[in-house]
C-alpha positions as CSV (number, residue, x, y, z in Angstrom):
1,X,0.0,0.0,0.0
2,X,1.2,3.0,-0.9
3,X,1.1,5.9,1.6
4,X,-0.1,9.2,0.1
5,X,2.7,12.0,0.3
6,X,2.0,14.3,3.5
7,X,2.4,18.0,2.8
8,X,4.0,19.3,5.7
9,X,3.7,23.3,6.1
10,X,6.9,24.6,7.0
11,X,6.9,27.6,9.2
12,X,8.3,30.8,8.7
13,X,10.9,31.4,11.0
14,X,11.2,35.1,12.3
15,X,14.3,36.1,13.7
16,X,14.7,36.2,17.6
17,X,14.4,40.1,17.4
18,X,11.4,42.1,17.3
19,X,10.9,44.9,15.1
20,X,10.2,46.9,18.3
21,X,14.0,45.8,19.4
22,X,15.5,46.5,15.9
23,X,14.3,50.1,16.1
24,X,15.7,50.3,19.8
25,X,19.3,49.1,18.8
26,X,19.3,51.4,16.1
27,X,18.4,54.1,17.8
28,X,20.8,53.2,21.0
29,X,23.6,53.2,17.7
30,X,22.9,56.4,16.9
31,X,23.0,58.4,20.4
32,X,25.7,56.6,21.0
33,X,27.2,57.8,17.4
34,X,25.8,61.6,18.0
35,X,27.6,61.6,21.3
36,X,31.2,60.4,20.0
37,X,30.8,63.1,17.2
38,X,30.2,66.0,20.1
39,X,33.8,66.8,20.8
40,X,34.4,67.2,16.7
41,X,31.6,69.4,16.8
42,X,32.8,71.2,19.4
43,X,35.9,71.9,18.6
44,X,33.9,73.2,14.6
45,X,31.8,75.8,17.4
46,X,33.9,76.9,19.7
47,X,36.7,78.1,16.6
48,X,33.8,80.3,15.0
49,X,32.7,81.5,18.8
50,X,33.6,85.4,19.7
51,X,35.9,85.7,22.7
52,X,32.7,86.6,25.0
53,X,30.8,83.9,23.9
54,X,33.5,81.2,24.8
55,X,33.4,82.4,28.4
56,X,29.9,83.0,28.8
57,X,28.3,82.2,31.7
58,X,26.1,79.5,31.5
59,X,28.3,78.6,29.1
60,X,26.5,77.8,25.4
61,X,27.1,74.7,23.3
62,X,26.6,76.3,20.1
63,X,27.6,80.2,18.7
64,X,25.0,82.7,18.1
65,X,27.3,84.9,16.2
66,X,29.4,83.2,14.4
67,X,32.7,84.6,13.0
68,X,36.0,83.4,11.4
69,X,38.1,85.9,13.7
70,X,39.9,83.2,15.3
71,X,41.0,81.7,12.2
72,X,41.9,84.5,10.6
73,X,44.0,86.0,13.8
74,X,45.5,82.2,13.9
75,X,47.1,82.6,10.4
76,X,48.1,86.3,10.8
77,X,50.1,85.1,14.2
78,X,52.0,81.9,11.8
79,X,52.7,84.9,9.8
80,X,54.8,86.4,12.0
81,X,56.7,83.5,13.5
82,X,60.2,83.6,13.2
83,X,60.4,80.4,11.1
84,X,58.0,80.3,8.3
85,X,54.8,78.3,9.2
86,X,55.0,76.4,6.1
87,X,58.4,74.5,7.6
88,X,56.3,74.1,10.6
89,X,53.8,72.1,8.4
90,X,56.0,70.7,6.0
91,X,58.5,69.4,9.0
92,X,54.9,67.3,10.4
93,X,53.8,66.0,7.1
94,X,57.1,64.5,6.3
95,X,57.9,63.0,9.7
96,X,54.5,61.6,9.8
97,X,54.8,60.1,6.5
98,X,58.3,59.1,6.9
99,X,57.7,57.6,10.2
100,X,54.5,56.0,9.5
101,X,55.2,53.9,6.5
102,X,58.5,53.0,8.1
103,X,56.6,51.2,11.1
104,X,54.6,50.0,8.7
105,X,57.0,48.2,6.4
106,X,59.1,47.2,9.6
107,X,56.1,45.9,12.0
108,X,55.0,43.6,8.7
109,X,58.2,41.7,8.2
110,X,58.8,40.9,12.1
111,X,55.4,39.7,12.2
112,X,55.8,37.6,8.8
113,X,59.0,35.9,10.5
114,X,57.1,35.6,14.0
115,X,54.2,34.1,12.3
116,X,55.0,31.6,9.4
117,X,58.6,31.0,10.5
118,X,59.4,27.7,12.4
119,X,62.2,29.7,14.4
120,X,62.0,29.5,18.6
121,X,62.2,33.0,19.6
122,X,58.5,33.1,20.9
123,X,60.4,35.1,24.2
124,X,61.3,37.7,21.7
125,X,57.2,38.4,21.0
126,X,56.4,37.8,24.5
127,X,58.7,40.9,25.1
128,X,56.8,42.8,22.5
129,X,53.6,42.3,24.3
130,X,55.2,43.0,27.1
131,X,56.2,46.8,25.9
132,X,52.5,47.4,25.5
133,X,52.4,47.4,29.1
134,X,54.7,50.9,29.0
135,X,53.4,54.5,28.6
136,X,55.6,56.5,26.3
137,X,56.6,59.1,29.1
138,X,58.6,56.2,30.4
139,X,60.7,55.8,27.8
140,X,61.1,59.1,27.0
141,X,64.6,59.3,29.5
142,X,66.1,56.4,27.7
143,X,65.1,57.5,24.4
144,X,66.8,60.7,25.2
145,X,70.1,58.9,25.9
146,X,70.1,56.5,23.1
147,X,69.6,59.8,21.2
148,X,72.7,61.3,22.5
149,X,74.9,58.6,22.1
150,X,74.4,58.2,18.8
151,X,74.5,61.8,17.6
152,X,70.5,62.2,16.6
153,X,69.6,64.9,18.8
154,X,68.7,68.0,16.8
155,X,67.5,66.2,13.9
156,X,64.8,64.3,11.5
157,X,65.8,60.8,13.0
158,X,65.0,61.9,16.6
159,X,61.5,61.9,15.9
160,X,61.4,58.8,13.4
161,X,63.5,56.2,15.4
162,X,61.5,56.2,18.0
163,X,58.4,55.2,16.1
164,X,60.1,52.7,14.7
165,X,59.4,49.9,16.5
166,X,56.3,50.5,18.6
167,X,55.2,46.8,19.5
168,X,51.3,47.7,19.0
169,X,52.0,47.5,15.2
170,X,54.0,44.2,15.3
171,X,51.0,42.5,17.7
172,X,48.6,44.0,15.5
173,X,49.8,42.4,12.5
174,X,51.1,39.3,13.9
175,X,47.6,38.4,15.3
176,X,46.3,39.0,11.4
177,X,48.9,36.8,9.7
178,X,48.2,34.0,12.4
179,X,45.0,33.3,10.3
180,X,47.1,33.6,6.8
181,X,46.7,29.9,5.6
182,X,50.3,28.5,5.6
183,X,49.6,26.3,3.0
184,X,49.6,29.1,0.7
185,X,52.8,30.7,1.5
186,X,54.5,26.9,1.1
187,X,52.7,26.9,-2.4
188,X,54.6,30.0,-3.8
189,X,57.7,28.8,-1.9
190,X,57.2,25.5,-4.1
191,X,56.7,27.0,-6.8
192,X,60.5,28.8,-6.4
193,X,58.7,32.4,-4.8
194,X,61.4,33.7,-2.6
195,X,60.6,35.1,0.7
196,X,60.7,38.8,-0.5
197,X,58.2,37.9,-3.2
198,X,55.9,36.4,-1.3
199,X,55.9,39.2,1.3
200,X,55.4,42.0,-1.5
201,X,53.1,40.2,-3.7
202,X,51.0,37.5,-1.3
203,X,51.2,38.5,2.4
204,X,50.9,42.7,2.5
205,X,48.1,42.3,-0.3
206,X,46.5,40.1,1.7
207,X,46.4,41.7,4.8
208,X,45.8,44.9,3.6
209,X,43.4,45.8,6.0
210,X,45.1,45.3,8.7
211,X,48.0,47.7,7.5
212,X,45.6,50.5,6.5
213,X,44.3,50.4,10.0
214,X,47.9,50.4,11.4
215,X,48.2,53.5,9.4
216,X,45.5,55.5,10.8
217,X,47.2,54.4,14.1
218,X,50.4,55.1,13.4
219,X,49.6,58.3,11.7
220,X,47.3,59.9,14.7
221,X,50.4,59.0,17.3
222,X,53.3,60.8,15.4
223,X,51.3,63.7,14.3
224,X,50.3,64.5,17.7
225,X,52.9,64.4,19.1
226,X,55.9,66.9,20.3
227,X,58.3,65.3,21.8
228,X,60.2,68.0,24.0
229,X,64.0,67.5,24.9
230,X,65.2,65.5,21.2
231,X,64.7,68.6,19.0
232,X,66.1,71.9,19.7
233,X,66.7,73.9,16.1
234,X,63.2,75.9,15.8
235,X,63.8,74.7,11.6
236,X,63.4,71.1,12.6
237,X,60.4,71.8,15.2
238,X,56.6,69.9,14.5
239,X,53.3,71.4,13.5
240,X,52.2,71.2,17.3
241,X,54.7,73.4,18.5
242,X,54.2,76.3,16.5
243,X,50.4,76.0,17.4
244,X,52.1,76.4,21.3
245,X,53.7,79.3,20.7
246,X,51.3,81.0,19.2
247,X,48.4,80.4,21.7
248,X,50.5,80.8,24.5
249,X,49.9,84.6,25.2
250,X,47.0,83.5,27.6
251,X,43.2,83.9,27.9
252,X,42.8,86.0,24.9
253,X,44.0,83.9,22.5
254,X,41.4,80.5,23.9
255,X,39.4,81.5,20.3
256,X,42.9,80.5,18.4
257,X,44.1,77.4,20.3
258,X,40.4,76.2,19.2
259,X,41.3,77.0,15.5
260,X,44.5,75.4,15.8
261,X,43.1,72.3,17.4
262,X,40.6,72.6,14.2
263,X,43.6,72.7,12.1
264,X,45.5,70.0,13.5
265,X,42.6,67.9,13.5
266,X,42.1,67.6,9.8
267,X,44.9,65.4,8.5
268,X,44.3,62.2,11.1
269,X,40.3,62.5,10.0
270,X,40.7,62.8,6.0
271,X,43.7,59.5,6.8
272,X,40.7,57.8,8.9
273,X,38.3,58.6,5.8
274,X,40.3,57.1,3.0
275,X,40.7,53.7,5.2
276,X,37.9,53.4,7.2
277,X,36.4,50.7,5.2
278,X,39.7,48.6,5.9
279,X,39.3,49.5,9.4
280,X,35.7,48.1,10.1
281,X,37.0,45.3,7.6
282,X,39.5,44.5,10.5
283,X,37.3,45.1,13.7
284,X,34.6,43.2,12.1
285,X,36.3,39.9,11.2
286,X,40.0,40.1,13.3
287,X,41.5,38.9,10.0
288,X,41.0,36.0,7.7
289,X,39.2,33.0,7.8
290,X,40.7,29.8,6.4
């Protein structure tokens, strides 16, 4: 006997979150977006705010008269600096540059040998995480030393060396070339790829965007910062400490440290626009998947 064929009614499965919860995420998201996007937005008000509106009392978030004053009085100022403001700017954009895809190229292939090479020097990365451990104001004394032993002070090096070989970029990328399949770096080698190849044409295309996020990382650290005893020659002095001297003349000049922090401010934001998609790549999936 033959059984007739059952028709059984599948159900639809709706996901385990409700419209109502959807919405509610979204909207959580989106405070929680508005609110990291405040301090930008402050910073845009408060260098368009008249000097009596940045200290009036209740103080105001945004300006009722806007004006571009403090812009203007910030450029007039750099005018007047004894050393053109241009070799303040060009002085940042190089040793950022320089700096950055150095730490790049160099945190890349130490974490290509510490990941696909069969060599036991695993103390060697446990050092590096180590170092993460350390604030930069600790090394600063030592850094100063190494410096003067070897001649650097008072030039270009002083400020690249030290970038050099900041361990967050080596863990970074050694954690993304874990998940590299090795199989496919002992293919090329097979197939008579030298190391150098495969690195150039197989591992950094890769892992691109693990290196584009290293660079907005890298990028943001050396351009803000002024290191203070390595560089004395006002030629060879950084963006951030012309914008010092000029706002240093007090209280009436709070309308053109906001400008400057403006100004500074663009560079690491248009770097974080061009790679952002690289980034989220990298927080989203913590590398590749086999």
């Amino acid at each position: 006997m033959i059984l007739p064929s059952l028709k059984i009614k599948k159900k639809n499965r709706r996901g385990s979150r409700s419209l109502a919860g959807t919405v509610g995420i979204f909207l959580f998201l989106a405070l929680l977006g508005a609110f990291m996007v405040l301090p930008l937005l402050y910073a845009v008000i408060s260098s368009l705010k008249p000097i009596d509106e940045l200290y009036a009392y209740p103080p105001r978030f945004f300006v009722r008269r806007p004006t571009t004053e403090n812009i203007e009085m910030l450029f007039s100022l750099a005018a007047n600096l004894w050393v053109p403001f241009s070799r303040y700017v060009f002085n940042s954009v190089f040793v950022s540059g320089v700096a950055t895809v150095g730490h790049i190229i160099l945190a890349s292939m130490c974490a290509f040998v510490f990941s696909k090479f069969n060599i036991r020097i695993n103390w060697m990365f446990k050092l590096v995480v180590t170092a993460l451990l350390f604030n930069g104001v600790v090394l600063s004394l030592p850094q100063y030393v190494i410096m003067a032993k070897l001649g650097l002070l008072n030039t270009y090096w002083g400020y690249i060396l030290p970038v050099l070989p900041m361990s967050l970029g080596l863990f970074l990328m050694k954690q993304f070339m874990d998940q590299l399949p090795s199989a496919l770096i002992e293919s090329a080698g097979i197939d008579g790829a030298s190391y150098f190849r495969i690195f150039t044409t197989i591992v950094m295309p890769t892992v691109k965007p693990a290196w584009m996020t290293l660079l907005v990382f890298a990028f943001q650290n050396v351009w803000n910062s002024n290191p203070g005893g390595i560089v004395f020659d006002e030629q060879l002095k950084l963006l951030q400490s012309a914008i010092s001297e000029i706002v240093a003349a007090g209280i009436a000049r709070v309308g053109v440290s906001m400008a400057g922090s403006l100004f500074i401010m663009i560079p690491p934001i248009i770097i974080f626009v061009v790679s952002q998609n690289s980034v989220i790549e990298t927080m989203a999936h913590s590398g590749l998947k086999d």
